[in-house]
C-alpha positions as CSV (number, residue, x, y, z in Angstrom):
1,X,123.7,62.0,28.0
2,X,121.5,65.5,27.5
3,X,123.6,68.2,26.0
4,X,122.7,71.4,27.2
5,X,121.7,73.3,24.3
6,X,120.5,76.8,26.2
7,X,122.8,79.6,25.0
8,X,122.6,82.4,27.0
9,X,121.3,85.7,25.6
10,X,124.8,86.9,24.4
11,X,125.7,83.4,23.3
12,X,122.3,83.2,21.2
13,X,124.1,86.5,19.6
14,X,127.3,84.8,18.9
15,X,124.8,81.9,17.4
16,X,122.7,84.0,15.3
17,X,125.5,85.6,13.9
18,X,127.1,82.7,13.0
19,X,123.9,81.0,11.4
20,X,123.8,83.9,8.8
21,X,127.1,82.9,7.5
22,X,126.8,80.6,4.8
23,X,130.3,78.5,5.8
24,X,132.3,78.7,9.0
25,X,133.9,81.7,9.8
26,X,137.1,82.8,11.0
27,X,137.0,84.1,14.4
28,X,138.4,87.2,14.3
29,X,135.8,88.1,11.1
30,X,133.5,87.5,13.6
31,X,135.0,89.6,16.3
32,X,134.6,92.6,13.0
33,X,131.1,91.8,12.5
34,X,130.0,92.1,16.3
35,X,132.4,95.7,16.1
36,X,130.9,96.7,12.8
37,X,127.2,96.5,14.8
38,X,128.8,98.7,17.6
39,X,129.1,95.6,20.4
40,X,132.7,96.6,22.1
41,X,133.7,93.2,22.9
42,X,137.1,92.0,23.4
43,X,139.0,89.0,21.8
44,X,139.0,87.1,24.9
45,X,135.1,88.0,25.2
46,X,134.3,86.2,22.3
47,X,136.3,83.1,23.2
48,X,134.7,82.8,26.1
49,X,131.5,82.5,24.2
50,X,132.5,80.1,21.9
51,X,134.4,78.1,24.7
52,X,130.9,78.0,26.4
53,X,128.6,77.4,23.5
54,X,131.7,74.6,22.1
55,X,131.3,72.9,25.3
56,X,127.2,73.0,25.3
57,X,128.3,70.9,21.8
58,X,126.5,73.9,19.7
59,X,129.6,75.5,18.1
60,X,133.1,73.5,16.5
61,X,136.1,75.1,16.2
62,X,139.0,74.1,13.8
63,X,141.9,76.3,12.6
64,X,140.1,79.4,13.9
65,X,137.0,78.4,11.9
66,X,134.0,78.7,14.1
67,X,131.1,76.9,12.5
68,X,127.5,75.8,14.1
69,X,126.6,72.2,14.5
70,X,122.5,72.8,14.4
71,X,120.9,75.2,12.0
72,X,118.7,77.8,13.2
73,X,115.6,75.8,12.9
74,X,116.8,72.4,14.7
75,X,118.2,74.5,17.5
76,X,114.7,75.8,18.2
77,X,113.0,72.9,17.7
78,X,115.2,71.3,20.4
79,X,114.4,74.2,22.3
80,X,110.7,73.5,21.9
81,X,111.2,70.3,22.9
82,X,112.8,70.6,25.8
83,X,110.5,73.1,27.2
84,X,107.5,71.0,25.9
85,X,109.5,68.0,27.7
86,X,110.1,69.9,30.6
87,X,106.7,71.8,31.3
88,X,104.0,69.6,29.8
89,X,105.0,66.2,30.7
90,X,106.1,66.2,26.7
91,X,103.1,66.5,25.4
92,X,102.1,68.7,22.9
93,X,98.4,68.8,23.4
94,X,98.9,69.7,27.1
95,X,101.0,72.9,25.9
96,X,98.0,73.4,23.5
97,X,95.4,73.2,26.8
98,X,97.5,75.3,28.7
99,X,98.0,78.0,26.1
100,X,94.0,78.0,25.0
101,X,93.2,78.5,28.5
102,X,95.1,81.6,29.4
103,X,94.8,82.8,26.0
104,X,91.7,83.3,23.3
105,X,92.3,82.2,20.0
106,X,90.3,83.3,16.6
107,X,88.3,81.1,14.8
108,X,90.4,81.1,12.2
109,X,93.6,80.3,14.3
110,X,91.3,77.2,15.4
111,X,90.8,76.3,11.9
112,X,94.6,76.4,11.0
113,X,95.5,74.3,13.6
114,X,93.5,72.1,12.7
115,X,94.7,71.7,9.1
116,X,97.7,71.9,10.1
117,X,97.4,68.7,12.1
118,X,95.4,66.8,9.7
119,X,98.3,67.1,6.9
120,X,100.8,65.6,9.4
């Protein structure tokens, strides 16, 4: 079974917030660190973020400890991917088509791809 691994734009908050701490983190530090940037949300605000993003599989928490179960980078590569998936029949050189053709791109971008794919 596909999880869902969209987080919502307040979610992705909750996420990127938890991604810059280097362990888990106890919810209600959490709850100070979205106060200490001026968001006024509630206790019960935040749990119902982390009961949404726990149940997309994204978040687990234990003992009040909210940690992430994808870094920052796997989350957007399976965000990526499921776009890529989703939009261009999964393939990457069909995104690449797509893109080019609504879009001009330098010589030199041209020549970066390019060594970018030949080293993979």
């Amino acid at each position: 079974m596909r999880r869902n691994l969209y987080a919502s734009e307040a979610e992705q908050e909750v996420l990127e917030k938890l991604w810059d701490q280097e362990e888990g983190i106890k919810q209600s530090k959490l709850l100070a660190l979205f106060e200490a940037d001026g968001k006024e949300w509630k206790r019960q605000t935040l749990n119902t973020f982390l009961s949404r993003l726990e149940e997309k599989g994204l978040v687990t928490r234990e003992n009040r400890i909210v940690r992430t179960n994808y870094s920052r980078e796997d989350y957007h590569y399976n965000q990526m991917k499921a776009a890529i998936d989703e939009m261009y029949e999964g393939r990457l050189s069909n995104l690449v088509a797509a893109f080019v053709k609504k879009n001009t791109i330098s010589e030199s971008e041209a020549e970066e791809l390019i060594r970018i794919l030949e080293e993979s």
